[in-house]
N, CA, C and O atoms as a GROMACS GRO file, in nm:
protein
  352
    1UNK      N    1 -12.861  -7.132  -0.879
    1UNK     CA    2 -12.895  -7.008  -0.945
    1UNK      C    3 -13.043  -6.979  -0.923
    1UNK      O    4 -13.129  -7.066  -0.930
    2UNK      N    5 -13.071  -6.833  -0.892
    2UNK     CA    6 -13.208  -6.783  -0.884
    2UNK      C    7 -13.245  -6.733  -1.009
    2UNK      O    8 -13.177  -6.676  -1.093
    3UNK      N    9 -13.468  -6.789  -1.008
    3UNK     CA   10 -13.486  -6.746  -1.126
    3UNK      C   11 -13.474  -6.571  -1.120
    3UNK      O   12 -13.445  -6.516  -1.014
    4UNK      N   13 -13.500  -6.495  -1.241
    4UNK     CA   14 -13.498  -6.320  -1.201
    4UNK      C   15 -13.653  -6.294  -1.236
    4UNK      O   16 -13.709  -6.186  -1.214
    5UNK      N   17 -13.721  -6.417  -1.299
    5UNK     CA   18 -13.863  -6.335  -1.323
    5UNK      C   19 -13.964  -6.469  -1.289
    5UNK      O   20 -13.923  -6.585  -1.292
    6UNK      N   21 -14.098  -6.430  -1.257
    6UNK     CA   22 -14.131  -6.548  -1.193
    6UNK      C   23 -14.194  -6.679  -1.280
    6UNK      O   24 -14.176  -6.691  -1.401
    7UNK      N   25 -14.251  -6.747  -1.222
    7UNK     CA   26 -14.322  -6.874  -1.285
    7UNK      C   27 -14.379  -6.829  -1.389
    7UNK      O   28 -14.322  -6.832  -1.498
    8UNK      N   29 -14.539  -6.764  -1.367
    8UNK     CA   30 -14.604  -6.763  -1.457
    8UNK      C   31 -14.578  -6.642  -1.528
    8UNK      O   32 -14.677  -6.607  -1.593
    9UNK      N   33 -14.457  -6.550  -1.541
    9UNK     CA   34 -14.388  -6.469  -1.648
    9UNK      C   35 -14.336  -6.557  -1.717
    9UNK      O   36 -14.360  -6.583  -1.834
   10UNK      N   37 -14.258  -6.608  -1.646
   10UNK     CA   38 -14.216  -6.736  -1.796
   10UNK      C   39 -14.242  -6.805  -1.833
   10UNK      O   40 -14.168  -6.846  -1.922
   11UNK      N   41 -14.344  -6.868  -1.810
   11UNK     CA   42 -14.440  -6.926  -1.899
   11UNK      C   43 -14.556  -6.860  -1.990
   11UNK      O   44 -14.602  -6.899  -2.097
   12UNK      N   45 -14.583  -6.765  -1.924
   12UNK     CA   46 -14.646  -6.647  -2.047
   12UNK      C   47 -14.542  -6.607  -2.173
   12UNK      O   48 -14.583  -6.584  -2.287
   13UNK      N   49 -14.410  -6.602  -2.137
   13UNK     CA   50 -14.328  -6.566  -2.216
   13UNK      C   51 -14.246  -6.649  -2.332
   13UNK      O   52 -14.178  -6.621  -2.431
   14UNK      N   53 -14.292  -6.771  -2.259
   14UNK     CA   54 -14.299  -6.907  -2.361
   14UNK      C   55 -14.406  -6.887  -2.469
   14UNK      O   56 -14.384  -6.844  -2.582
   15UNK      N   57 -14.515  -6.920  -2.424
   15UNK     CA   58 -14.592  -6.944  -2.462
   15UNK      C   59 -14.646  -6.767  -2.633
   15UNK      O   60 -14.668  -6.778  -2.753
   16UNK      N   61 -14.645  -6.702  -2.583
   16UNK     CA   62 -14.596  -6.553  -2.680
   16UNK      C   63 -14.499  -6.620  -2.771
   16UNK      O   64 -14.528  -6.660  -2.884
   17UNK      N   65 -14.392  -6.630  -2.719
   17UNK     CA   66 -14.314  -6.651  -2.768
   17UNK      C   67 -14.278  -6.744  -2.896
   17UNK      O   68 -14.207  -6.718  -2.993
   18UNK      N   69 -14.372  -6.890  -2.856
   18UNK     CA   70 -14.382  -6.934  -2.946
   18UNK      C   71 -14.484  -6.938  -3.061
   18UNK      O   72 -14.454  -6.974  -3.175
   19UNK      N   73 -14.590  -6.905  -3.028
   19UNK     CA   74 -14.676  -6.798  -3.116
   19UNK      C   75 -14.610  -6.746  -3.228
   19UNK      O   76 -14.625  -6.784  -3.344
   20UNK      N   77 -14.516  -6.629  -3.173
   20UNK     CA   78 -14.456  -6.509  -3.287
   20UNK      C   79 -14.364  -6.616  -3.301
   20UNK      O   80 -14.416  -6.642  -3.409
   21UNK      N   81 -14.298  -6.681  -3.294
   21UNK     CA   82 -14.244  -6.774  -3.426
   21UNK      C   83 -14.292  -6.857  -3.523
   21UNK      O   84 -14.243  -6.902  -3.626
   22UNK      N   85 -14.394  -6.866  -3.471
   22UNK     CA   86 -14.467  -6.936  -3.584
   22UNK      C   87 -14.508  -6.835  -3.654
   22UNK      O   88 -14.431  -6.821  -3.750
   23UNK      N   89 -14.617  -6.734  -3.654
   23UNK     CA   90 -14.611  -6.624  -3.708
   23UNK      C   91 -14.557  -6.570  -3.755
   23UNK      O   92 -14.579  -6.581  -3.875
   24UNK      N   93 -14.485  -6.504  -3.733
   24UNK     CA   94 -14.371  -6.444  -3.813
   24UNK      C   95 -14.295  -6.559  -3.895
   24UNK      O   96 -14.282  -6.528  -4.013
   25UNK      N   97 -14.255  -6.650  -3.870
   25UNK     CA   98 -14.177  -6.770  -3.984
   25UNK      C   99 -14.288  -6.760  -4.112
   25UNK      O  100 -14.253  -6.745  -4.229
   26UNK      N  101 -14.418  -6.771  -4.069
   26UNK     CA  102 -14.522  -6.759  -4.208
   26UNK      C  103 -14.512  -6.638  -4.281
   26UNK      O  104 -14.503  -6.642  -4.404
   27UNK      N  105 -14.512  -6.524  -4.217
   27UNK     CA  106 -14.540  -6.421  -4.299
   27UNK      C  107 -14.348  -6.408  -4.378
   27UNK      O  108 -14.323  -6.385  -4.497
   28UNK      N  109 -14.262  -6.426  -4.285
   28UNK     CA  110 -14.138  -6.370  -4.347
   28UNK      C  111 -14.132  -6.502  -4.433
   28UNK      O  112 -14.072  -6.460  -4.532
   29UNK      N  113 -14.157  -6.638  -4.456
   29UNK     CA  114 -14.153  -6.719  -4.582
   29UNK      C  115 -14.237  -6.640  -4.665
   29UNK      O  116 -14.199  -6.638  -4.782
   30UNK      N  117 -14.351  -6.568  -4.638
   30UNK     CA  118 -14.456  -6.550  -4.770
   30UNK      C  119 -14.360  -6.405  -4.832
   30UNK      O  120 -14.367  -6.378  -4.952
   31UNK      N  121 -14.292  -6.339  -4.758
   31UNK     CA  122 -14.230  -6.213  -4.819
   31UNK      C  123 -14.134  -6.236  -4.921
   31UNK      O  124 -14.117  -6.164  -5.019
   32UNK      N  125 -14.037  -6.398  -4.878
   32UNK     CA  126 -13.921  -6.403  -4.876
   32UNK      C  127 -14.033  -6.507  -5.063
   32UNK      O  128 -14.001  -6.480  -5.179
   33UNK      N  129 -14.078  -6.547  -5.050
   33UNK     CA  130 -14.122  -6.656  -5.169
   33UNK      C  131 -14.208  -6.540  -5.276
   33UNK      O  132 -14.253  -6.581  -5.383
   34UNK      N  133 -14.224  -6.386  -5.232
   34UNK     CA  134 -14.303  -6.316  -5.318
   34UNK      C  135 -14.424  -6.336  -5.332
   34UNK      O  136 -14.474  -6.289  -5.434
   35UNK      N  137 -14.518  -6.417  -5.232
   35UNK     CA  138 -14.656  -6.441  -5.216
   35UNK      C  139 -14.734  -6.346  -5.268
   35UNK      O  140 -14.712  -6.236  -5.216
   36UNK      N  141 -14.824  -6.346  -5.358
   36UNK     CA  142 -14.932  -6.232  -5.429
   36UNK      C  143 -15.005  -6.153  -5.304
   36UNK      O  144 -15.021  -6.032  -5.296
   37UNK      N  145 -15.053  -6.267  -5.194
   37UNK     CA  146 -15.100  -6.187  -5.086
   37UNK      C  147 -15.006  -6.068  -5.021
   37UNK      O  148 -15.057  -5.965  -4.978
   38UNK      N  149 -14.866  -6.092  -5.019
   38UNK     CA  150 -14.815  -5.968  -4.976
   38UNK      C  151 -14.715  -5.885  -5.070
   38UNK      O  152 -14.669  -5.772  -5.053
   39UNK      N  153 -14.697  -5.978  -5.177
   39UNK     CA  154 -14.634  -5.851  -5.274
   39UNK      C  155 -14.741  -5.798  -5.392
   39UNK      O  156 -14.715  -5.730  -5.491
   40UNK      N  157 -14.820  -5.829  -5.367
   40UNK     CA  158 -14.930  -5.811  -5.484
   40UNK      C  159 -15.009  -5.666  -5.560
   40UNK      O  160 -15.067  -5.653  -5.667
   41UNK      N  161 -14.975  -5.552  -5.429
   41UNK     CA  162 -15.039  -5.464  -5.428
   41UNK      C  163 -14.974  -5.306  -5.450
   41UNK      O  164 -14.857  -5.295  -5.411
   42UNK      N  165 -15.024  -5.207  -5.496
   42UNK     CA  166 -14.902  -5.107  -5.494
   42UNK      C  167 -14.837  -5.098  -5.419
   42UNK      O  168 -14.714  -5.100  -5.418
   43UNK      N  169 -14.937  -5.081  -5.315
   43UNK     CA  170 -14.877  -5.036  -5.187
   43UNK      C  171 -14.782  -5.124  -5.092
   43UNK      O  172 -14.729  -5.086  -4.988
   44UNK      N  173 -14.773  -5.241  -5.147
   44UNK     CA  174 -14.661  -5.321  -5.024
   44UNK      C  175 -14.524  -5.264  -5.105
   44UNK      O  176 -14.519  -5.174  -5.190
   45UNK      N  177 -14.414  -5.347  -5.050
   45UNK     CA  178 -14.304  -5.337  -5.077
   45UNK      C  179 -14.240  -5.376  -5.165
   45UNK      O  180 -14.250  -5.498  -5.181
   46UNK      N  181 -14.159  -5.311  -5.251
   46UNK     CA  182 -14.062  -5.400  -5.353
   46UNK      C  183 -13.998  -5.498  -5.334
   46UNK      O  184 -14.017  -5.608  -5.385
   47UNK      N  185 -13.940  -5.476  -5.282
   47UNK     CA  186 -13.829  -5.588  -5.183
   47UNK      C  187 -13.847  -5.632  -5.096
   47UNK      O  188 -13.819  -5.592  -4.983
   48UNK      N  189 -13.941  -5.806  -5.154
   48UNK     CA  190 -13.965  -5.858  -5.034
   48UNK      C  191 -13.871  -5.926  -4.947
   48UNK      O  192 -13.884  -5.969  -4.833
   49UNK      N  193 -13.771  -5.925  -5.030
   49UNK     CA  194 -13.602  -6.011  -4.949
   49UNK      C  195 -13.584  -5.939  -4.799
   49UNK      O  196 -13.593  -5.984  -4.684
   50UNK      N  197 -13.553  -5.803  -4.852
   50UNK     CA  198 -13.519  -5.707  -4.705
   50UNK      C  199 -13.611  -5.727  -4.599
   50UNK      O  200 -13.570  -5.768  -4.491
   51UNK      N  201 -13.766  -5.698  -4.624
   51UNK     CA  202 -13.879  -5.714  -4.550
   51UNK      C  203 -13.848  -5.879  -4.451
   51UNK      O  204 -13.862  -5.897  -4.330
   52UNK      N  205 -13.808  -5.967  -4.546
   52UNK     CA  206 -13.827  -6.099  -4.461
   52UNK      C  207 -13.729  -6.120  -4.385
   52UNK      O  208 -13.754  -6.174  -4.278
   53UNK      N  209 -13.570  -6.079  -4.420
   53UNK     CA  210 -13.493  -6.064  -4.378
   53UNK      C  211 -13.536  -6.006  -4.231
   53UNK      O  212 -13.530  -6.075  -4.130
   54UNK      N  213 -13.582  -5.862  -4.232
   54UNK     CA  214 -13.613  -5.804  -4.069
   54UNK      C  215 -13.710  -5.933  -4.007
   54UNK      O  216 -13.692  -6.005  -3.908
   55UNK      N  217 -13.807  -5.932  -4.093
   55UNK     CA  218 -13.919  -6.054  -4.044
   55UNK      C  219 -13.805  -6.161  -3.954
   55UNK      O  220 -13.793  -6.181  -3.833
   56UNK      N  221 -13.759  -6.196  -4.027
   56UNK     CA  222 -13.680  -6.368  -3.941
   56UNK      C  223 -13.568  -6.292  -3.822
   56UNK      O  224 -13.509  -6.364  -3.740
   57UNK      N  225 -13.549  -6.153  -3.824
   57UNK     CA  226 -13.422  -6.136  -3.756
   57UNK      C  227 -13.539  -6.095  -3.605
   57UNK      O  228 -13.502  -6.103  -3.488
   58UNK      N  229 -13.657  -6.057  -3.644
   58UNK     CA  230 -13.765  -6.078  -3.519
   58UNK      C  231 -13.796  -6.195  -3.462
   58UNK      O  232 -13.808  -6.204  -3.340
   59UNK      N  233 -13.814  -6.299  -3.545
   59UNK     CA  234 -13.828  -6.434  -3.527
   59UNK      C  235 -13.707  -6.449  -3.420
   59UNK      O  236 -13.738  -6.485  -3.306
   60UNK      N  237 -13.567  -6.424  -3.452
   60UNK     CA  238 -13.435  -6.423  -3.374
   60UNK      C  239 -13.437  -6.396  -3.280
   60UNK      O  240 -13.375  -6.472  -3.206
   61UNK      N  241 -13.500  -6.284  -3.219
   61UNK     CA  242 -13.530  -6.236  -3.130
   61UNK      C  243 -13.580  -6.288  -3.011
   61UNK      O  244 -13.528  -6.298  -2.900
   62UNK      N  245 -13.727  -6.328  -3.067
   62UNK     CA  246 -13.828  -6.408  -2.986
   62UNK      C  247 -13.739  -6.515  -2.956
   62UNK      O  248 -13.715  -6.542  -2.838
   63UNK      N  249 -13.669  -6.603  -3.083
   63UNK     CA  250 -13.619  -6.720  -3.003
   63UNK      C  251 -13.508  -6.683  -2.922
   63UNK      O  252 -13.439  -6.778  -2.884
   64UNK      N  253 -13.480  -6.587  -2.891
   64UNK     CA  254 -13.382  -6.564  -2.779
   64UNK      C  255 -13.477  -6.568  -2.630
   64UNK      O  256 -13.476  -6.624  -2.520
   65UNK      N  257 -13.556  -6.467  -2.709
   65UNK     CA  258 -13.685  -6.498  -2.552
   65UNK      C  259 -13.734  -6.623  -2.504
   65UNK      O  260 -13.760  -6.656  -2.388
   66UNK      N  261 -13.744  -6.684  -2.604
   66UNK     CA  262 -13.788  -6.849  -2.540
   66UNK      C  263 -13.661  -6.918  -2.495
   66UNK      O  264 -13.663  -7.010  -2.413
   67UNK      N  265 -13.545  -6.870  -2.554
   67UNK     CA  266 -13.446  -6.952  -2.457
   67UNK      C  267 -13.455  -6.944  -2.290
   67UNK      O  268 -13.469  -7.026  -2.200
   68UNK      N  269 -13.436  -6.757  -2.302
   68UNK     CA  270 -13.453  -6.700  -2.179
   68UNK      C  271 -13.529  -6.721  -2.086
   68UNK      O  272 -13.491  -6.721  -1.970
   69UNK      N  273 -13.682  -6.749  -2.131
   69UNK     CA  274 -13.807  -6.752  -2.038
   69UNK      C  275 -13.741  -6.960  -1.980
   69UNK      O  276 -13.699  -7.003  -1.872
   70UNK      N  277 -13.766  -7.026  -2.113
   70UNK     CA  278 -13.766  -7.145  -2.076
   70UNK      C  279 -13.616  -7.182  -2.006
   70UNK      O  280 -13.615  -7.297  -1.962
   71UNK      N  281 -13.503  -7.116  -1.988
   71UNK     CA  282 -13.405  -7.149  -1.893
   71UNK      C  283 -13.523  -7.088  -1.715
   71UNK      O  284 -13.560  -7.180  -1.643
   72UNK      N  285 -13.551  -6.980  -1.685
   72UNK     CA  286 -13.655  -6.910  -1.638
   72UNK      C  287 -13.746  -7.031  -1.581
   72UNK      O  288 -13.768  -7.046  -1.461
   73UNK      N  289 -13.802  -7.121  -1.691
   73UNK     CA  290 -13.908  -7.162  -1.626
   73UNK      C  291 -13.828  -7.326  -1.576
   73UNK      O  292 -13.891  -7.379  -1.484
   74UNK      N  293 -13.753  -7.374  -1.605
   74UNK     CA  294 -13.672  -7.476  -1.588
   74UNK      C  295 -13.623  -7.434  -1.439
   74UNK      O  296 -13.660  -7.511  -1.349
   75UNK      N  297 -13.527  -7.296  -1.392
   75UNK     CA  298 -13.461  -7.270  -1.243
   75UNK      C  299 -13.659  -7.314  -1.209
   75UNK      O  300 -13.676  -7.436  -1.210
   76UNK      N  301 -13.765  -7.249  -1.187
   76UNK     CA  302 -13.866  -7.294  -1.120
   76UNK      C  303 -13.881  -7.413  -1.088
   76UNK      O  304 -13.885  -7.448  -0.970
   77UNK      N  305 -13.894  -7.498  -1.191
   77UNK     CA  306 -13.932  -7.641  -1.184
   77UNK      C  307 -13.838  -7.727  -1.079
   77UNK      O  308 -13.872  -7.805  -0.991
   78UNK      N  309 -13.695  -7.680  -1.124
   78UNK     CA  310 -13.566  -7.738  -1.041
   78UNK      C  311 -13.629  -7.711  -0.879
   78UNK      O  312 -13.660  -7.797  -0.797
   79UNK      N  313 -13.635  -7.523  -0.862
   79UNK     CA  314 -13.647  -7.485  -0.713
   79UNK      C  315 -13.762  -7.595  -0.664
   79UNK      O  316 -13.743  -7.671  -0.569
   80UNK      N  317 -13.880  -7.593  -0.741
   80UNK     CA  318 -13.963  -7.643  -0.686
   80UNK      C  319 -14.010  -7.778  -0.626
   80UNK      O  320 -14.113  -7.808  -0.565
   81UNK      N  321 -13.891  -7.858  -0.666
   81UNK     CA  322 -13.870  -7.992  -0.617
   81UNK      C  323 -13.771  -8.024  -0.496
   81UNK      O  324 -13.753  -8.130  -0.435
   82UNK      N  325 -13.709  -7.888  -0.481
   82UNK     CA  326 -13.564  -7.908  -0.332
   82UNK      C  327 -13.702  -7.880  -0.261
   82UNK      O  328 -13.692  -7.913  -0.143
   83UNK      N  329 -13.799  -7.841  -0.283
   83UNK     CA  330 -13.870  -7.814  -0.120
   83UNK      C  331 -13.897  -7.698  -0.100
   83UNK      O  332 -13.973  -7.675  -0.006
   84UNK      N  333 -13.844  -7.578  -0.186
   84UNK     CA  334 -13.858  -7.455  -0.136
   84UNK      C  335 -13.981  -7.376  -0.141
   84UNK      O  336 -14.051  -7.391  -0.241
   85UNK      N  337 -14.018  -7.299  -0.056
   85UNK     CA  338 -14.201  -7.232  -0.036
   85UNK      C  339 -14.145  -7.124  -0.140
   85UNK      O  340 -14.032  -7.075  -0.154
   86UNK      N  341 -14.242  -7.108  -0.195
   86UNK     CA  342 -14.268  -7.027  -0.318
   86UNK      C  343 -14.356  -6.890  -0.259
   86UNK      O  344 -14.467  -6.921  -0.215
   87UNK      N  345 -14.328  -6.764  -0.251
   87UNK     CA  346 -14.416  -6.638  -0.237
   87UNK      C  347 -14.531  -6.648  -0.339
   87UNK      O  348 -14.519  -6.732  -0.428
   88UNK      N  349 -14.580  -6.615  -0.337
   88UNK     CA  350 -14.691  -6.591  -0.498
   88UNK      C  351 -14.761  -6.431  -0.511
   88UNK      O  352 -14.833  -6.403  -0.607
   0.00000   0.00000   0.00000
């Protein structure tokens, strides 16, 4: 199987990737626990359930992207040991 996007896309796309999960896992726990920092103020939201809810279903997301990139960066690693010349 060929990769469809190259080396260092998927490894940029790792690497993002795992970032906004960590990120986002913090902020959608602080929504989901009613943290003063984000429910504290008029202006945020009532319902911090719903809010965290979208929060983690982004989190979902991303980890679909890191599956994707890191299957992505795995075909590289494989190609790159049969021998094959790489374009760049």
């Amino acid at each position: 199987m060929k990769p469809v996007v190259s080396a260092f896309n998927a490894w940029t796309c790792i690497v993002i990737s795992v970032f906004a999960i960590v990120i986002l896992s913090a902020i959608g726990s602080m929504f989901a626990h009613g943290h003063h920092t984000m429910m504290g103020s008029d202006e945020d939201p009532k319902d911090g359930g719903k809010v965290a809810a979208a929060v983690f279903g982004a989190v979902g997301v991303y980890g679909v992207f890191l599956l994707f990139c890191g299957l992505q960066a795995l075909l590289h690693k494989r190609q790159s040991r049969q021998g094959e010349i790489a374009l760049r």
